[in-house]
Phi, psi and omega in degrees: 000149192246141151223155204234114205204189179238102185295010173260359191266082154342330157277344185258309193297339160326306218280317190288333191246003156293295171296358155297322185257018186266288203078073166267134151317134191184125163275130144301101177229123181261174202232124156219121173319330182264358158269354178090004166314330146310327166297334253244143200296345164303309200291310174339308166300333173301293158261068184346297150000298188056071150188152164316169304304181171218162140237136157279138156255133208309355165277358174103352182264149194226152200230157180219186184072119172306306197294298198299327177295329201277336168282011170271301212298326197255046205272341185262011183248174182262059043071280160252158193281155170281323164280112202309332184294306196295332151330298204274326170317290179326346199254335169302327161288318160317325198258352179299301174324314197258008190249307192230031170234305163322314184308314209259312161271352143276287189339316205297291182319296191256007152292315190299313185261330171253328193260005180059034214233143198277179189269345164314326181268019150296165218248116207305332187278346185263297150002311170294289211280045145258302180326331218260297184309293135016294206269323137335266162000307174315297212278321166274338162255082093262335151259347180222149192282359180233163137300325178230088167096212151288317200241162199307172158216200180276327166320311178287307182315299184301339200271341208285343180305303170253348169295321201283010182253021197282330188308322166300331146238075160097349188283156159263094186302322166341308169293032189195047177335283243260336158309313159327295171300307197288328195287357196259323185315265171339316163322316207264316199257018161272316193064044147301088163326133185275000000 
């Protein structure tokens, strides 16, 4: 398998360290979004889209959108909850991570790391619903040591891409103890380097 990604993308690192803590095999190719390598009609034929990540499967069909990739690779592990309710918690986090947490604190993320731009110049509205995505996060870890529950999931993987980098934009986690615990938690029991 090819994964085809940006290691500063919080979306592509989902993918590297689910097959990293899988031990699935998996050629790295890297791609950079800011020179136009995404555009370019090979990767295109792959990913209409043109973004990060894609994986190719050595049969040649190729999937894109992190959360659909970490949810095929990681569909026999334990990973996903076995309980179908707990099943469906997971993927509402998942699909919560791309509508209302990812928009705001990559975006953030990436006026700050890629385009290099200070955090004053953030765009103010995003800056609130990343506070707002945070603070959602506080509230449910603070009663539970996972997002859905005890033990890690695929939910935890996605969210941990970018909260645990939110500092690079502009957020302060210091305001967020128990996000602060899950992320060294989840690291540890990913074998995610800190």
């Amino acid at each position: 398998m090819q994964i085809f990604g940006d290691t500063k993308s919080g979306n592509c690192l989902k993918v590297k360290w689910l097959c990293d803590h899988l031990a699935l095999p998996y050629e790295w190719i890297a791609v950079d979004i800011m020179t136009g390598e995404s555009r370019t009609p090979q990767f295109l034929a792959m990913n209409g889209a043109g973004q990060v990540p894609v994986i190719r499967l050595d049969d040649g069909r190729a999937l894109a959108q992190s959360n659909a990739i970490i949810r095929y690779l990681g569909r026999d592990s334990a990973l996903i909850p076995s309980d179908p309710f707990a099943a469906a918690k997971m993927d509402e986090w998942l699909f919560w991570e791309q509508y209302s947490h990812e928009p705001y604190i990559a975006v953030c993320r990436f006026h700050m790391v890629y385009l290099g731009r200070p955090a004053e110049t953030r765009d103010p509205d995003k800056v609130k619903r990343g506070d707002a995505a945070l603070a959602r996060m506080e509230a449910q870890l603070a009663g539970h040591r996972f997002l859905v529950g005890a033990a890690v999931s695929l939910a935890d993987l996605a969210l941990l891409a970018y909260t645990r980098v939110a500092d690079e934009g502009g957020f302060d986690l210091a305001a967020y103890p128990a996000v602060k615990r899950w992320i060294r938690e989840a690291e540890q029991v990913l074998g995610i380097a800190a």
